[in-house]
RODO-2510 file (C-alpha; in nm, 4 decimals, decimal comma):
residues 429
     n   res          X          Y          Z
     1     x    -0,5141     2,5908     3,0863
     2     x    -0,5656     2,9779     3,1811
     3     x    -0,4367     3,0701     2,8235
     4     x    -0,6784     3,3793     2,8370
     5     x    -0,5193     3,4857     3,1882
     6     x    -0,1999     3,7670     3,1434
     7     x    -0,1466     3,8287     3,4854
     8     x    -0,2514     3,9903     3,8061
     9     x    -0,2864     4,3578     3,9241
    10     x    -0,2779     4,5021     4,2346
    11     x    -0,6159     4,7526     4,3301
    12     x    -0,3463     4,9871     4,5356
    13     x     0,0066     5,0448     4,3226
    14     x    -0,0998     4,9073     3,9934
    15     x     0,2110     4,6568     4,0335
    16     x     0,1572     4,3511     3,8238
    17     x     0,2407     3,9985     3,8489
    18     x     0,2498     3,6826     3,6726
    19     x     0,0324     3,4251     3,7350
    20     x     0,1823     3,2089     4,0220
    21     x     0,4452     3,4730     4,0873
    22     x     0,2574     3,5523     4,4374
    23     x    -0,0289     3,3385     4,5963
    24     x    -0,2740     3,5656     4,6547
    25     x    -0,1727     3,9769     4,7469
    26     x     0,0083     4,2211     4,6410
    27     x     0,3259     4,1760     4,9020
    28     x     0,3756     4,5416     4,8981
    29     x     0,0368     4,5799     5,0963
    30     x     0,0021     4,2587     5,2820
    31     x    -0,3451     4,1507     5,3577
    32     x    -0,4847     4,4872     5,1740
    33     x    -0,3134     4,4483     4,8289
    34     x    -0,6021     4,2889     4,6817
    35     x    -0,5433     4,1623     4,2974
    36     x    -0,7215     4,2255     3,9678
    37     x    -0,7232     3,9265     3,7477
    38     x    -0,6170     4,0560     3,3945
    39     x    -0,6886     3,8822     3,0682
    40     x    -0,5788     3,9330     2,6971
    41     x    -0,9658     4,0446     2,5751
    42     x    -0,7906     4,1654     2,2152
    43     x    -0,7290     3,7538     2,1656
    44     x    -1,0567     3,6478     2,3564
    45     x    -1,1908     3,8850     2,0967
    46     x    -1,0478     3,6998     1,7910
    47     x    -1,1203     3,3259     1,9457
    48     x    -1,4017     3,4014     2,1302
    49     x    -1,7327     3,5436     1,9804
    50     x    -2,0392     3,5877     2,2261
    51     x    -2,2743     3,3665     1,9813
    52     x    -2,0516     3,0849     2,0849
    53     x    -2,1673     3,1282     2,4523
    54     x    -2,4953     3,1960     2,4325
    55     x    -2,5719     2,9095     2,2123
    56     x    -2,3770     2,6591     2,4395
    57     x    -2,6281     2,3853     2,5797
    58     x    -2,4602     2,4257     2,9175
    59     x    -2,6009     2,5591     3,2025
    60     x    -2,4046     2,6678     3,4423
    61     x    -2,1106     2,9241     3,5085
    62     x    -1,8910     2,6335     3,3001
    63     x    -2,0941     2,7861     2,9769
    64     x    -1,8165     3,1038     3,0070
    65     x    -1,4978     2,8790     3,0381
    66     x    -1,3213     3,1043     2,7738
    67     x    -1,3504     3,4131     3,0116
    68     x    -1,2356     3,2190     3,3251
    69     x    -0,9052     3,1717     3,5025
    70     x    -0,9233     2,7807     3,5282
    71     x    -0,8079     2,5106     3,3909
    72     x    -1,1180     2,4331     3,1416
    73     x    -1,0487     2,0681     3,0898
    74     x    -1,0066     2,0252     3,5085
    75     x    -1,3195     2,2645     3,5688
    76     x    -1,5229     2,0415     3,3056
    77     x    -1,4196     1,6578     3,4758
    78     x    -1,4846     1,8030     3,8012
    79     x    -1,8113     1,9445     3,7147
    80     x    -1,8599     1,6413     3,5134
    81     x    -2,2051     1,4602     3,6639
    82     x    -2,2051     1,6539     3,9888
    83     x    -2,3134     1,8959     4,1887
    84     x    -2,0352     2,1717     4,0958
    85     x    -2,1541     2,1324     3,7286
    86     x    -2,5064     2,2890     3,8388
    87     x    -2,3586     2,6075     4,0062
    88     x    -2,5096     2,9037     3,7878
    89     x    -2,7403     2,9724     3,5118
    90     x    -3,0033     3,0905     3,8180
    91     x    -3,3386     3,2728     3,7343
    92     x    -3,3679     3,6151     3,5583
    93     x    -3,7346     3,6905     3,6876
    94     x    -3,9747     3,9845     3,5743
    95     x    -4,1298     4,1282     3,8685
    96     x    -4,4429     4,3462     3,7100
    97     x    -4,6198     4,3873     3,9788
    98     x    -4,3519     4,4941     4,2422
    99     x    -4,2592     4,7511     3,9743
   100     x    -4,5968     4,9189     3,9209
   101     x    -4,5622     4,9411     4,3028
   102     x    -4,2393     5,1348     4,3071
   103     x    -4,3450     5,3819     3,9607
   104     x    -4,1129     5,1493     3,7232
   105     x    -4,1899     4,9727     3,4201
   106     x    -3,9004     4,7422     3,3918
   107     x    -3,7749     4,4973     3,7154
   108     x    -3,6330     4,1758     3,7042
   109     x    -3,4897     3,9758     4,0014
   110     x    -3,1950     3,7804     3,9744
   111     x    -3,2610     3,4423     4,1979
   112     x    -2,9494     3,3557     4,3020
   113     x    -3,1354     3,1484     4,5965
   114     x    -3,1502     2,8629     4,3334
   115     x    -2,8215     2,7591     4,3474
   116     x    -2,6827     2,4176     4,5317
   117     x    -2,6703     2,5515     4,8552
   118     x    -2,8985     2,8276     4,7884
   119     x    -2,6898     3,1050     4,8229
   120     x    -2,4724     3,3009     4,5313
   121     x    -2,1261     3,2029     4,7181
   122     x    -2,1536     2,9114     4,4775
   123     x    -2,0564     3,0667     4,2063
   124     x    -1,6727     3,1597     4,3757
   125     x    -1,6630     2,8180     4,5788
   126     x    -1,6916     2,6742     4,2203
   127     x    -1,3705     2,8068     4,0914
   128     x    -1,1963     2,7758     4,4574
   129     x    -1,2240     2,3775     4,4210
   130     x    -1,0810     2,3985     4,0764
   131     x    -0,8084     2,6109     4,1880
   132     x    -0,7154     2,4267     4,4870
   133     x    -0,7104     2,1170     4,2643
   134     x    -0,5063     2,2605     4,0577
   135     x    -0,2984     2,3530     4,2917
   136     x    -0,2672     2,0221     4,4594
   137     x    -0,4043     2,1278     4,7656
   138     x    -0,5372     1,8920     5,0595
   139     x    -0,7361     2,1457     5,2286
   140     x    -0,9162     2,3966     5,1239
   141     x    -1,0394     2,7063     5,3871
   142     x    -1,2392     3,0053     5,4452
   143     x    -1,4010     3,2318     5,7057
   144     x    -1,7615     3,3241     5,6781
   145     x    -2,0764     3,4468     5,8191
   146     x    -2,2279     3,1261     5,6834
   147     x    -2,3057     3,1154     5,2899
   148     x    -1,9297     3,1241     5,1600
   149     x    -1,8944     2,8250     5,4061
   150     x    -2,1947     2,6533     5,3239
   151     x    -2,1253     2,6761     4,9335
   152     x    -1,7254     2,5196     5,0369
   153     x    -1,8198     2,2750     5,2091
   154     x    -2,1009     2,1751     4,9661
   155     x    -1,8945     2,1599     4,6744
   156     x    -1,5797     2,0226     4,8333
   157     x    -1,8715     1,7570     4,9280
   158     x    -1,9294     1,7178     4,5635
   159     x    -1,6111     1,6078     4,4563
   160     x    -1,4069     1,4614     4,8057
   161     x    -1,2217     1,7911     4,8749
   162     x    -1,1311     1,8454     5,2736
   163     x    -1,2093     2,1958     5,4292
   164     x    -1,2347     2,3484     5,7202
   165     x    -1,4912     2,6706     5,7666
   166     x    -1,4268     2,9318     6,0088
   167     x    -1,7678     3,0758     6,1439
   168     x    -1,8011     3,3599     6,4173
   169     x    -2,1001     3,1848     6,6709
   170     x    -2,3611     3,3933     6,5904
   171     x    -2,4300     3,2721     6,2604
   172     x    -2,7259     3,1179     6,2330
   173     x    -2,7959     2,7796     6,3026
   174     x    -2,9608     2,6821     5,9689
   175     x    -2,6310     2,7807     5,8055
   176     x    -2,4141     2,5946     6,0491
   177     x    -2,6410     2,3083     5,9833
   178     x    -2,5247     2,2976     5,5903
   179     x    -2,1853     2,3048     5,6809
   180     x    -2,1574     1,9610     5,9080
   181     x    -2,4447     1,7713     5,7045
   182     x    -2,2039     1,8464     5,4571
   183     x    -1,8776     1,6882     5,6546
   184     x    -1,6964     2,0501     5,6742
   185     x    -1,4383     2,0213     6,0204
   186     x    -1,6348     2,3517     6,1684
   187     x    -1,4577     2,5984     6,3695
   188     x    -1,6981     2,8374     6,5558
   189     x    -1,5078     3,1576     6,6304
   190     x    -1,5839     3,3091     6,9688
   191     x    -1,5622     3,6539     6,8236
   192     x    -1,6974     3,8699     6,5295
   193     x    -1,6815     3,8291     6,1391
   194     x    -1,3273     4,0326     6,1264
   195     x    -1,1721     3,8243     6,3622
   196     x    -1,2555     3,4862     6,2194
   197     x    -1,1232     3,6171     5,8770
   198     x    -0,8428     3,6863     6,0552
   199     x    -0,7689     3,3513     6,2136
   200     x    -0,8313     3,2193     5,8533
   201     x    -0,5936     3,3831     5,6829
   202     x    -0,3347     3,2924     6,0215
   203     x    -0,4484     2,9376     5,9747
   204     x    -0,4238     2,8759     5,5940
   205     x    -0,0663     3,0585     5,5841
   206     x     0,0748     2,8408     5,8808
   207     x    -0,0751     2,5298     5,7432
   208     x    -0,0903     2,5640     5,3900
   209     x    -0,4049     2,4949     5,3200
   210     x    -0,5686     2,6770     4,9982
   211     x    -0,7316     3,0262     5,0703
   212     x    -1,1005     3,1150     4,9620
   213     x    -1,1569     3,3929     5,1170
   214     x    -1,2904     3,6588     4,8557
   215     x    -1,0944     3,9708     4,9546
   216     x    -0,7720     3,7694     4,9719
   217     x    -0,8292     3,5203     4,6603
   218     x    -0,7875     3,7148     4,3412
   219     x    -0,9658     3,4279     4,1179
   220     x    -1,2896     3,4549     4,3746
   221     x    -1,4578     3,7432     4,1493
   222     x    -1,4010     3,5793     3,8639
   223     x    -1,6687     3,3345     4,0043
   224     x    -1,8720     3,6016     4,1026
   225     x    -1,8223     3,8104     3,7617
   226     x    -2,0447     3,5100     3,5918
   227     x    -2,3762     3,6489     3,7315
   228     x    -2,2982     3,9630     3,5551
   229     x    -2,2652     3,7700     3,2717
   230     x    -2,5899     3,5990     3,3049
   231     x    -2,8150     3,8888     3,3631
   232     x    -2,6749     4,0567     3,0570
   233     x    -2,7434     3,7716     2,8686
   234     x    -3,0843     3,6515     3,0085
   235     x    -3,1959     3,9981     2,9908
   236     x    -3,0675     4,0082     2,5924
   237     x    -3,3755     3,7292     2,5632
   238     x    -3,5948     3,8357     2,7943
   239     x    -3,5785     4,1976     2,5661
   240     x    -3,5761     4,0112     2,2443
   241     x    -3,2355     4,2227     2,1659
   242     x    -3,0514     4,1216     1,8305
   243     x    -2,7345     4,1135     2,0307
   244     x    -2,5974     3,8525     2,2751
   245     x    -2,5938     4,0506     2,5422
   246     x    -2,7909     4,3513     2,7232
   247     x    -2,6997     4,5367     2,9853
   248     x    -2,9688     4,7021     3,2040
   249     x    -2,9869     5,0457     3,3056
   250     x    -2,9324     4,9766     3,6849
   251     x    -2,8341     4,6583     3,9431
   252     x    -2,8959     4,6852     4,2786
   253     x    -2,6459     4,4846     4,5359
   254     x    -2,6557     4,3805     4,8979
   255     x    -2,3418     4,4823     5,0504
   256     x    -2,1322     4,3377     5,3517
   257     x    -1,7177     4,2567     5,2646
   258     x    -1,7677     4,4427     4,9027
   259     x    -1,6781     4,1378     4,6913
   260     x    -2,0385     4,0261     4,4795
   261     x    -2,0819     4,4423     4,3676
   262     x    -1,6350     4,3736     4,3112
   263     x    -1,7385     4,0640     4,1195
   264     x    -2,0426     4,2229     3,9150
   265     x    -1,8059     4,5010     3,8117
   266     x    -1,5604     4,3138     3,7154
   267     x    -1,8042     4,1084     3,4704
   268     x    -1,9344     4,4268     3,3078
   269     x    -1,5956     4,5316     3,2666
   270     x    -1,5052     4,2153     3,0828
   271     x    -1,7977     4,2597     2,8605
   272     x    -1,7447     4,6105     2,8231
   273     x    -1,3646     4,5384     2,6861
   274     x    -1,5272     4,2854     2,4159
   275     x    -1,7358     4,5340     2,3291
   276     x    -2,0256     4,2763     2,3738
   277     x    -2,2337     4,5827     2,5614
   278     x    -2,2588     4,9193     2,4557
   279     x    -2,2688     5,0535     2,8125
   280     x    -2,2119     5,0388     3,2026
   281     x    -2,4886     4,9562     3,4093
   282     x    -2,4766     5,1775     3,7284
   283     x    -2,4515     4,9546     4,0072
   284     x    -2,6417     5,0533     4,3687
   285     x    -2,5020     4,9042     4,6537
   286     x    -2,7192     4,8438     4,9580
   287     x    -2,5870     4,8252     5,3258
   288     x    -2,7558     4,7575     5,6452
   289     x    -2,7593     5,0726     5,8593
   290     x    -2,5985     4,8948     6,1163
   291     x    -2,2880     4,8052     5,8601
   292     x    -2,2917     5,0922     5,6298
   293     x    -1,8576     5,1327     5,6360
   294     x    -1,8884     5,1929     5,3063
   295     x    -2,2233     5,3967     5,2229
   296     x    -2,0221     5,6243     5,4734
   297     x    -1,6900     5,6299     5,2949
   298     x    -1,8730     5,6633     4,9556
   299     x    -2,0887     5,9970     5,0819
   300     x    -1,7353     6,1230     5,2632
   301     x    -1,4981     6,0559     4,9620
   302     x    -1,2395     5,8120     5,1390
   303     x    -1,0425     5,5634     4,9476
   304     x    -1,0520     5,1736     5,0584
   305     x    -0,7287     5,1894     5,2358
   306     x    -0,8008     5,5117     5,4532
   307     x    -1,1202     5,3019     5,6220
   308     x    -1,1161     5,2355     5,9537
   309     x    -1,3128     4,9504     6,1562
   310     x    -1,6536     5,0308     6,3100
   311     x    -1,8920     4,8035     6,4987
   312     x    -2,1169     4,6767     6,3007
   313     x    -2,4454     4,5031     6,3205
   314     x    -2,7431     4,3785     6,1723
   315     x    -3,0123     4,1041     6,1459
   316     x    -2,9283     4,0526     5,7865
   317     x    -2,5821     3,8755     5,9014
   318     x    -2,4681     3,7844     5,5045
   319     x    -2,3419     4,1668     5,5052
   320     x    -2,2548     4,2359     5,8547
   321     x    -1,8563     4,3751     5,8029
   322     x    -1,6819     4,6301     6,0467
   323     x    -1,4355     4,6728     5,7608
   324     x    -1,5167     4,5186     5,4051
   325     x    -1,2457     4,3257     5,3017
   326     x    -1,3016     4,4100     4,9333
   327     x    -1,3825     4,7967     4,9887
   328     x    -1,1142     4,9062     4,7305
   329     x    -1,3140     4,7345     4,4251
   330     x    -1,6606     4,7678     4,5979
   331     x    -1,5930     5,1671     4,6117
   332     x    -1,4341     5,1405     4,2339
   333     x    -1,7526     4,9512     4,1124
   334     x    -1,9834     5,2453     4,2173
   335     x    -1,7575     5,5677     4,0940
   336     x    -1,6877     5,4095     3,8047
   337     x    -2,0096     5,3032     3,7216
   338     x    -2,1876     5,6670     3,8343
   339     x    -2,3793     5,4685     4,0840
   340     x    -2,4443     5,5392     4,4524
   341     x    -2,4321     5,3635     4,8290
   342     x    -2,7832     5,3371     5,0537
   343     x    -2,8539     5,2220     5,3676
   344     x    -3,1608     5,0512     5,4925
   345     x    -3,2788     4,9998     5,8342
   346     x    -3,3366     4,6488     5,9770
   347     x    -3,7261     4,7425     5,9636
   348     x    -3,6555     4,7698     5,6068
   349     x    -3,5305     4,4891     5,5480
   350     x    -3,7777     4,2715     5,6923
   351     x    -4,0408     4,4514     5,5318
   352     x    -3,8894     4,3158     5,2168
   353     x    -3,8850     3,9900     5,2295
   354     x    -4,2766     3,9205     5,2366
   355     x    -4,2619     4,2154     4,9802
   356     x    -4,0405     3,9823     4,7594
   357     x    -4,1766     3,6821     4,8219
   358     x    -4,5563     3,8093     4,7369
   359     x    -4,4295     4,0753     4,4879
   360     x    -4,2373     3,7985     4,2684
   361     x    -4,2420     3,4646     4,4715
   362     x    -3,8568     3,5039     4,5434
   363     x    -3,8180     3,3995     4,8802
   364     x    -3,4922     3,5891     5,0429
   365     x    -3,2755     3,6018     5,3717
   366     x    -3,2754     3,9420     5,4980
   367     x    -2,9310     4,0188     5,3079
   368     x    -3,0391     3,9164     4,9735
   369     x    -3,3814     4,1219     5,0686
   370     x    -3,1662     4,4181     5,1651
   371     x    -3,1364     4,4778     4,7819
   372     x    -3,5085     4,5490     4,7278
   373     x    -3,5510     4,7516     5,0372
   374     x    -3,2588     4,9539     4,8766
   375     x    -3,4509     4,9818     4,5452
   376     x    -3,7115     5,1029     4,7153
   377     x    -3,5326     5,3957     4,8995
   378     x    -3,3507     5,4846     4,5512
   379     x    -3,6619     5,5131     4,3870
   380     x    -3,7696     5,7232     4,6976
   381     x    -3,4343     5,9316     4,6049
   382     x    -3,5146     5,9435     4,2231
   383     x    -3,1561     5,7866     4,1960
   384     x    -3,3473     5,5140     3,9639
   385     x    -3,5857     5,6930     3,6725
   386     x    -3,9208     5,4887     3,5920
   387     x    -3,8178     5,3813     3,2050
   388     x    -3,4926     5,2563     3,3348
   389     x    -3,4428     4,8897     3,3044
   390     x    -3,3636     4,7917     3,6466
   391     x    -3,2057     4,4375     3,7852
   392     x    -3,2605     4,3498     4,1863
   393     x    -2,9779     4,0835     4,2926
   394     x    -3,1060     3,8470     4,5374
   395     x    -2,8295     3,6909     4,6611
   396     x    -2,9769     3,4161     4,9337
   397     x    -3,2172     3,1820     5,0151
   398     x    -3,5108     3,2779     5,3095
   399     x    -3,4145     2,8748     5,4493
   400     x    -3,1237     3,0391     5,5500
   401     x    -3,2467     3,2261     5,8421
   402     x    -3,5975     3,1404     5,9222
   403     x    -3,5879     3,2928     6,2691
   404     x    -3,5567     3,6238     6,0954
   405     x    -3,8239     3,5698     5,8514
   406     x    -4,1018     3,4971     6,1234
   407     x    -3,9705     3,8186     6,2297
   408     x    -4,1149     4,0203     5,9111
   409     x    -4,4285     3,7502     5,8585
   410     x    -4,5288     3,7111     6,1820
   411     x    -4,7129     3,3840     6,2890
   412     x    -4,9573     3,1905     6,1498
   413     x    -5,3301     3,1711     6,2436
   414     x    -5,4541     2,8932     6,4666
   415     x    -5,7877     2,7331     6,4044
   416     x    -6,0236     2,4519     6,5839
   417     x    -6,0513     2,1125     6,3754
   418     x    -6,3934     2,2846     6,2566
   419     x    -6,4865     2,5378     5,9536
   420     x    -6,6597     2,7559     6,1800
   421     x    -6,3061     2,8716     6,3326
   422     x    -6,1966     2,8643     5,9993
   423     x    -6,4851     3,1447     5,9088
   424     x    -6,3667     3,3185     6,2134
   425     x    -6,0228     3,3493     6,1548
   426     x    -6,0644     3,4382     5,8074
   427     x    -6,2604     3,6927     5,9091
   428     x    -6,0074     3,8219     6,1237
   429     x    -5,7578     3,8363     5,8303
***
């Protein structure tokens, strides 16, 4: 069981709350009391030392059971010789060459493209089927722009778990796709984003079905707190450090609701209370600059709850949010941390997927590619220093929206069945 688990904080009042004493929010805030999961780390610290994870022959996100609010023996049958026991353990890459381009001599890439259903919103759909098995729940739910759904519905796949996915209808086709090959019941929202979260939450209260929304779910970013976990650790060998784990100087993080830069934090937080690294990385978040609620909040000062919708807009749709739903611990992971908020133009953005994908042979949907176009402006900004060792997040797969990366590649050359045309066109090159 959870024995690691004390209870649950809310972001706002600092009320706390046994676990299973509310569902999901602090009641004093409704939808906005958003919950910190809070574990005892002076006892992890006695039971639990880091050798003991990084010498585990698992993995996957399972391989940090002992810092996770499941049930270990229901997370390890589930995961058991399926699908949801290959969620994690993705790709710490060096990038050498896209760092002598930017003036830096230490880059990695995080691929989180590589998980099941190539995006990162495996790693919190993994602990919402535990939880709503442990729960006892029939049907599982969530609104999305498309990856949170596709990584559901792929893992309730995995092991016979109902859900139904609420998507607005202009998420892209390839990620509605994932969701019915994978038997979700798909409800296309004739609205934005916001208001299919909305209907969600409406939905899952009047018909009990179990909650995934991250933003809502308290035990979501403690999925997402396992890639911080990773790169600390992957970049421990990749640095040949005589510790377990290594925390780099910077990570950069695309940006839409708030909740992977929430979930990040909250992993170096954990590993900063076990004292298993000696410091906080800064974190960067990146927003479109057609959804930058929060690069604008950040530069202004404003606390998560005195936000206010705006229209947002962009062609990388992953982090399209008029108001993030996790803004209180997206703005807390950045002052905390002494890092900063960018924006990047669309233009941007496509520039950096080819610039990805040829820099490091990471191939990334314009959100997940939003995170190198922002590590290019902070370089531009000197808010990242050239010795600095420096971690880009890519958070999604280019499959995911191929329409936008034609966009940035443009099309391919078209030659005659004969290697004269194939002289000419290289030639034109």
């Amino acid at each position: 069981m959870t024995h690691h688990v004390l209870g649950l904080r809310c972001t706002i009042c600092g009320a706390e709350y046994r676990v299973g004493e509310v569902d999901y929010v602090c009641p004093r805030h409704g939808h906005d009391g958003i919950l910190d999961v809070l574990y005892d780390y002076a006892r992890i610290r006695r039971e639990v030392a880091p050798e003991r994870l990084t010498t585990s022959p698992d993995r996957s996100i399972w391989r940090y059971l002992p810092l996770m609010p499941v049930d270990a023996d229901l997370a390890r049958s589930l995961a058991e010789g399926t699908v949801l026991g290959s969620v994690g353990w993705t790709p710490l890459f060096p990038a050498p060459r896209l760092a002598a381009r930017l003036g830096l001599k230490h880059l990695w890439v995080k691929d989180d493209s590589r998980q099941p259903t190539a995006s990162f919103k495996d790693r919190a759909s993994a602990v919402a089927v535990v939880k709503a098995r442990e729960r006892g729940a029939e049907v599982v739910t969530t609104a999305s722009t498309g990856n949170a759904a596709a990584a559901l519905a792929g893992l309730c796949a995995a092991v016979g778990q109902r859900n139904v996915i609420f998507v607005p209808r202009t998420a892209p086709q390839a990620k509605v796709a994932q969701l019915l090959a994978f038997g979700a019941t798909v409800l296309l929202v004739d609205g934005t984003y916001d208001q299919a979260f909305d209907l969600c939450l409406e939905a899952a209260e009047a018909f009990g079905w179990y909650n995934r929304n991250t933003a809502y779910n308290p035990y979501m970013s403690e999925g997402k707190k396992t890639a911080a976990y990773e790169i600390c650790e992957q970049l421990a060998l990749a640095t040949g450090a005589a510790s377990s784990f290594r925390a780099p100087d910077v990570i950069l993080i695309p940006v839409g609701d708030g909740c992977i830069i929430g979930g990040i934090h909250k992993g170096l937080r954990d590993l900063a209370a076990l004292n298993w690294i000696d410091r906080m990385p800064r974190l960067i978040g990146v927003q479109a600059a057609g959804s930058s609620p929060l690069v604008d909040a950040w530069e202004r000062g404003l606390e998560g709850w005195e936000m206010q919708m705006v229209e947002a807009h962009s062609v990388a749709d992953s982090i399209v949010a008029g108001l993030p739903r996790d803004r209180i611990k997206a703005l807390r992971a950045v002052r905390e941390t002494g890092g900063a908020y960018v924006r990047v133009s669309d233009e941007e953005i496509l520039a950096a997927i080819p610039a990805l994908a040829q820099g490091c042979g990471v191939f990334a949907e314009p959100a997940a590619a939003a995170a190198y176009a922002g590590l290019v402006r902070a370089v531009e900004r000197g808010l990242v220093g050239p010795e600095e060792r420096v971690v880009v997040l890519a958070t999604g797969s280019g499959l995911k929206d191929v329409a936008s990366v034609m966009k940035a590649t443009g099309q391919p050359l078209t030659v005659a069945p004969d290697l004269q045309d194939v002289r000419r066109a290289l030639a034109q090159r």
